[in-house]
C-alpha positions in Angstrom: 0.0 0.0 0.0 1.1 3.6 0.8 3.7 2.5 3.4 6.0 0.3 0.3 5.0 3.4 -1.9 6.6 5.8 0.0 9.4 3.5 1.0 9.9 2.7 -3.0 10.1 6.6 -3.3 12.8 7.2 -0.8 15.0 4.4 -2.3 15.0 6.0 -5.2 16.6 9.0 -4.1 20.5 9.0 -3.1 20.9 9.2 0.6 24.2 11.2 -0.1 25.3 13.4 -3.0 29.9 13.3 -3.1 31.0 16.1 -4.7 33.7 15.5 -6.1 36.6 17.6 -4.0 34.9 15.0 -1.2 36.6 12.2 -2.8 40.0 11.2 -1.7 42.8 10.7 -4.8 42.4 7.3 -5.3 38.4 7.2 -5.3 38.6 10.4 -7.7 41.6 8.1 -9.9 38.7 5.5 -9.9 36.3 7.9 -11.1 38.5 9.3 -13.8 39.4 5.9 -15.3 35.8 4.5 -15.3 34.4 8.2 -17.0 36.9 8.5 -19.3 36.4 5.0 -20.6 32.5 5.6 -21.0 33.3 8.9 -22.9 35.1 7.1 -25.1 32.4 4.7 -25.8 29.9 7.1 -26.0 31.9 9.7 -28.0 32.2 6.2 -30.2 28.8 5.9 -30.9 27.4 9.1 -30.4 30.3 11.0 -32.1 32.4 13.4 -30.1 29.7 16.8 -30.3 27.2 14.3 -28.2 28.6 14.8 -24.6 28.4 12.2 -21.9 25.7 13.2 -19.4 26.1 14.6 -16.2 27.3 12.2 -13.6 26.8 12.4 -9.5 28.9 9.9 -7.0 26.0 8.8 -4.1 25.2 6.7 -1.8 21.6 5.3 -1.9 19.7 4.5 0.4 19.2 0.7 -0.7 22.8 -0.8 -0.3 22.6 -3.2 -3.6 22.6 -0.5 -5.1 25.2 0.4 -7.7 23.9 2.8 -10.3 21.0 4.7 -11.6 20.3 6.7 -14.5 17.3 9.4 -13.7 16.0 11.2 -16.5 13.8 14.1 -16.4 11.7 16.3 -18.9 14.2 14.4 -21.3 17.6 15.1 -19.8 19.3 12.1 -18.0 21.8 11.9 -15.1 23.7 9.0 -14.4 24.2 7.8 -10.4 27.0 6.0 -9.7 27.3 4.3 -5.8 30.9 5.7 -4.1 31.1 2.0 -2.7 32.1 1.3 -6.1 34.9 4.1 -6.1 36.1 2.5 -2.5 35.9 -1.2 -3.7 38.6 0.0 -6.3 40.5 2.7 -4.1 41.2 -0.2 -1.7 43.7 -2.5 -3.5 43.1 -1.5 -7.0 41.8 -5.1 -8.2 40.6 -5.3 -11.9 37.6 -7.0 -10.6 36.6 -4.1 -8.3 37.9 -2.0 -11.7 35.5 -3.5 -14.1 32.7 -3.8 -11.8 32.6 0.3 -11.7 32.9 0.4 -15.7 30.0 -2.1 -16.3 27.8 -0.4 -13.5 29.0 3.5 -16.0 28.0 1.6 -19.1 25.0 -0.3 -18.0 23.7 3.1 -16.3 24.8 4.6 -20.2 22.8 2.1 -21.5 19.2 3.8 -19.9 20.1 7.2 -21.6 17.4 8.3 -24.3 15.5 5.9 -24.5 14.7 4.7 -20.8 14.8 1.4 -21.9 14.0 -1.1 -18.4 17.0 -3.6 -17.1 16.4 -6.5 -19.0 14.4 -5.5 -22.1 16.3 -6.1 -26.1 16.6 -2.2 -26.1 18.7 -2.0 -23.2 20.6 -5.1 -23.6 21.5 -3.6 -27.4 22.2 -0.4 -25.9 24.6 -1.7 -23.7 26.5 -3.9 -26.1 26.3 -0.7 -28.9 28.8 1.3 -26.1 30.9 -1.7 -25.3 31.2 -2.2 -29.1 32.1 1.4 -29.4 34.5 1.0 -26.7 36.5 -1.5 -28.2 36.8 -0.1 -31.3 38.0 3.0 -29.5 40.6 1.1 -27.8 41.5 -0.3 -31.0 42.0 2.9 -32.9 43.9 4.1 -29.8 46.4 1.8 -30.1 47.1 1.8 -33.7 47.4 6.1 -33.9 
């Protein structure tokens, strides 16, 4: 009833909004690898005029939590959890390292279209900026 509701509503709102001089170096190196990897793959298959959209480090209020894209009156913003920033900032493992990418470009995935976890749209949407990012890579190396 109204009680899940309202509940529902308050989990879908970040407890805590990091900016960014909040962050010590080695969550904001965290950060800074996982964004500039997403541009890339963005830039890659949105072109480079398309810029990635805003991005806020949180904490929600429901711990699984890792990422959210919120889009209003047709302008998203992507919600990335700081637990994933300290996973990586304490011992730099590529697991905790990939696990902040694929929460970036799974949130990247929701832009535009809104498409729900789970549904074809997302799911191509996803593999469209992963795509892009390899190619990216690619071209990277061989300039």
């Amino acid at each position: 009833g109204r009680f899940e509701k309202r509940l529902n509503d308050l989990n879908a709102h970040p407890k805590t909004v990091w900016q960014f001089g909040q962050l010590d170096h080695l969550e904001f190196t965290a950060y800074d690898e996982a964004f500039n990897l997403s541009v890339m793959a963005w830039q890659g298959l949105h072109g480079e005029d398309m810029p990635l959209p805003p991005v806020q480090i949180v904490d929600f209020h429901e711990e699984k939590m890792k990422g959210k894209c919120v889009t209003v009156e047709g302008q998203s913003e992507i919600q990335i959890a700081r637990k994933l920033l300290l996973a990586v900032s304490n011992g730099w493992t590529k697991k905790a390292r990939r696990e902040l990418l694929v929460t970036f470009i799974h949130e990247l995935g929701h832009v535009g279209g809104g498409a729900p976890d789970g549904s074809v749209e997302h799911r191509e949407a996803c593999d469209s900026l992963w795509g892009a990012l390899a190619i990216a890579l690619q071209d990277e190396k061989y300039s």
